[in-house]
N, C-alpha and C positions, 0 to 999 in steps of 0.2 A: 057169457054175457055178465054173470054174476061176477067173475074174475074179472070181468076188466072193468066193473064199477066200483069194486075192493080197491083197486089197484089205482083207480080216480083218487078214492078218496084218501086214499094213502098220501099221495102226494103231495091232494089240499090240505093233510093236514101237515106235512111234514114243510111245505112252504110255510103254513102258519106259523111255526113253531122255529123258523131259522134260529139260529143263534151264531152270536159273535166272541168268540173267543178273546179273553183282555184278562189277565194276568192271571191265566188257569182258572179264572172263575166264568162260568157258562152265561150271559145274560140271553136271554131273550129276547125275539124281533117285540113281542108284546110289551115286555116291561120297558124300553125302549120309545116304543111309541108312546103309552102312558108317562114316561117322564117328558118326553117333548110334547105332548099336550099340555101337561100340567104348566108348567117353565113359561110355554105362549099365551096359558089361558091367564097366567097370572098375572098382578099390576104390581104386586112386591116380588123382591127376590125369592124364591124357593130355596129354602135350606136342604140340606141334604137329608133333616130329623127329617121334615114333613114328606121328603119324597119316600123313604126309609119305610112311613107310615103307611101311606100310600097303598106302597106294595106288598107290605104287609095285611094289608087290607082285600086287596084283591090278588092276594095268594100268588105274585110271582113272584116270589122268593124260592129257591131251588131249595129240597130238602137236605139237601150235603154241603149248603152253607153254615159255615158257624159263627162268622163274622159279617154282621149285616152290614158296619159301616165300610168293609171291603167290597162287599158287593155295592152299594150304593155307589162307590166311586168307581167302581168298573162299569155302572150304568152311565155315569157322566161321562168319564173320559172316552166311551163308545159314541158317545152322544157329539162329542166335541170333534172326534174322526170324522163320524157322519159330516157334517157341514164344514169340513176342509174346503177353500176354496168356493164360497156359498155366499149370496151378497149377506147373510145374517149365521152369526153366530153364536150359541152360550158362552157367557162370559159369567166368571166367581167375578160377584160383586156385593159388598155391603156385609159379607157371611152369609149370600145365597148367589142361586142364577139365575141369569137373566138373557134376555136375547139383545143383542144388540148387533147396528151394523157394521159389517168388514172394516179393519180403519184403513183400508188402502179405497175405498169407497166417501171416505169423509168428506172430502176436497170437491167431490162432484154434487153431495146433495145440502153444501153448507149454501150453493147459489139458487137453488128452489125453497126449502125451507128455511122458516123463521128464525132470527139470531137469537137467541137465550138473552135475558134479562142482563143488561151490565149493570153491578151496585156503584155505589161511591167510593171512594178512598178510605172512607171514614170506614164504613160498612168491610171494604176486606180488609181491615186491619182490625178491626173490632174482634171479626170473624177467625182471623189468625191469632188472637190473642188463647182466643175463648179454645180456639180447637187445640193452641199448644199447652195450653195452663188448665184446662179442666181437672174439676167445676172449679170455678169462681165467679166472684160476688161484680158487680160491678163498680166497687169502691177500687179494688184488683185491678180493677179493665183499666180504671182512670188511671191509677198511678203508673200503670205500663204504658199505657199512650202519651201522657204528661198533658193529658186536656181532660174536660169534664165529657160524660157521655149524654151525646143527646138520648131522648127518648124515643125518637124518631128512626131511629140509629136501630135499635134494640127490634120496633115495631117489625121495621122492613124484615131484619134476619127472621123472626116469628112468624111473619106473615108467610115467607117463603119456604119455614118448615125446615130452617138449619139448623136451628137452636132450640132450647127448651129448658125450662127447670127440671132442675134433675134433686132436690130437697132446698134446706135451708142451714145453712152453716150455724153451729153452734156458740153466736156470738149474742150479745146485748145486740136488740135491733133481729135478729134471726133474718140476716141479708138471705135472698132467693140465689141459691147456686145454680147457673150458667152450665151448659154444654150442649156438641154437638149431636144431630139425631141420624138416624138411618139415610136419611134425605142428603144429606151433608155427603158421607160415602159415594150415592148414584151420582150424585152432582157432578164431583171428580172421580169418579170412577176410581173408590178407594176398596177396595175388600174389606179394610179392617182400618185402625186410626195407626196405626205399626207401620203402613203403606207410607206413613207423610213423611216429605225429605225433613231429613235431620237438621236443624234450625244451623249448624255447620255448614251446612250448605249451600244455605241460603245469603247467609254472609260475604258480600263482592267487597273487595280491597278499591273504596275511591280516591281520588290522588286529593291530597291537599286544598292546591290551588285548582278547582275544577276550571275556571275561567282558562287556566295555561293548556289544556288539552287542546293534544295535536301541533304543540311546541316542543322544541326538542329541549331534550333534559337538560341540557345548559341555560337556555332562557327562564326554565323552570327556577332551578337555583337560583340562580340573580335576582330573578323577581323575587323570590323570596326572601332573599338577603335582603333585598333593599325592604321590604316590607319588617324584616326584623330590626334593623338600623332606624326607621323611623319609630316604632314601637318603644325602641330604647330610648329614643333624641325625647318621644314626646315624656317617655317615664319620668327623663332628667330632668326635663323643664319642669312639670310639674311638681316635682321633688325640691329643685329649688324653690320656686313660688310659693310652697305651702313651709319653709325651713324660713324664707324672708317674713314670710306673717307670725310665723310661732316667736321671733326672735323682736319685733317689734312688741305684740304683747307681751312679753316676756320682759321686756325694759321698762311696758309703761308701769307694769305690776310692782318693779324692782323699785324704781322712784318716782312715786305718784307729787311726793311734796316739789324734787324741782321741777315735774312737769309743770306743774301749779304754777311756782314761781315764776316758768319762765311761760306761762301763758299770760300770766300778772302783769310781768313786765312789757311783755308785746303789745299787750292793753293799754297800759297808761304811756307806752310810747310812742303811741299811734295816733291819740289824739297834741300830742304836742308838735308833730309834724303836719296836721292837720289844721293847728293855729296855726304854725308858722309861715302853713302855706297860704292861708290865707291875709296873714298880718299887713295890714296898706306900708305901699314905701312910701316915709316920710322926706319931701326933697332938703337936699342941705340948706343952709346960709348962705345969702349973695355973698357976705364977705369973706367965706372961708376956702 
């Protein structure tokens, strides 16, 4: 009886103690589960220090490891097996982990759950600036957008915890230097700011004449030509119009005195037609 209570508890303990084999390093059904408690109980990402600490903590670290941060990833990527095919899975997110849902899952709980906050235009461009330029001032922001920044602008990303000061640039005025925060990464599910497409990329080739889209390239041409022909016609005209003005003052400058004179003369021969047109007719002589 005594043997077969040994032999009980052999077993519960050696179920306790499973382990998972993941890159020759031994993890533990225990450390395991303390790293998926940890990961769900948390509201920020888990870094791999703190989980590292952790287990160090509560002494599941094998004694024939030399390299802790190898084992820590062989606790994750056990971790990440486990929930193969699971509506929730750990995901590296922001420089930690996080649990998040399946994305073949997304489609079905975007029509129960609430849509995420949409900003303005102003607000993701602002946002785009700030995340590819960090830090900068928002004298920076203006001159990259080619408008002034509202304050309004600034509040919203603050309020929602993507932005933040990050010091004060070393100018006259000591402008507050701009950047994004941890918050920023969850948002888009960035790991790191190295994750953001390469501003190459984001560059679309638009046609010219947007209004011609969906006209075939020959209409395109044309149109443009004629757009360039009147462009030209209006350059011409106006080219002559301002060469007839310059060339007028340019005469009166040259002779001002017979301007004079012959405004003199227009004068005094304006009022002798004047008499004349009024001068009474005198009738002839009966006898002549």
């Amino acid at each position: 009886m005594i043997t077969d209570m040994a032999d009980k508890l052999a077993s519960e303990s050696e179920g306790a103690i499973k382990v998972v084999q993941s890159e020759n390093t031994m993890v533990s059904e225990e450390a395991l589960r303390l790293a998926e408690a940890l990961i769900f109980a948390s509201t920020e990402p888990v870094s791999a220090r703190r989980l590292a600490e952790l287990l160090e903590l509560r002494q599941l670290v094998p004694d024939g490891v030399d390299n802790l941060a190898t084992f820590v990833t062989a606790v994750l990527q056990s971790l990440v097996q486990r929930y193969e095919g699971r509506g929730v899975m750990p995901v590296e997110i922001a420089g930690g982990w996080q649990f998040r849902t399946a994305p073949d899952l997304a489609p079905a709980l975007t029509r129960v759950l609430e849509r995420p906050r949409r900003f303005s235009r102003a607000v993701m461009e602002t946002l785009a600036i700030i995340a590819y330029h960090q830090p900068c001032t928002r004298v920076q922001i203006e001159e990259i957008r080619g408008v002034s920044l509202g304050q309004n602008v600034l509040d919203t990303l603050i309020e929602s915890a993507l932005i933040m000061p990050k010091g004060r640039k070393e100018v006259p005025g000591r402008p507050v230097l701009w950047g994004t925060t941890q918050d920023f990464l969850r948002h888009f599910s960035l790991r790191s700011l190295a994750d953001l497409p390469r501003r190459e990329e984001l560059l679309v080739e638009v046609p010219e004449n947007a209004g011609a889209m969906g006209r075939p390239q020959t209409e395109i041409t044309f149109a443009k030509g004629e757009e360039e022909a009147a462009d030209q016609t209006e350059h011409t005209l106006d080219t002559s119009d301002a060469d007839a003005v310059l060339d007028s003052e340019l005469q009166a400058e040259a002779d001002p005195v017979e301007g004079a004179e012959n405004t003199d003369a227009q004068a005094e021969k304006t009022p002798e037609v004047a008499e004349e047109s009024v001068k009474p007719r005198v009738p002839a002589p009966e006898g002549s």
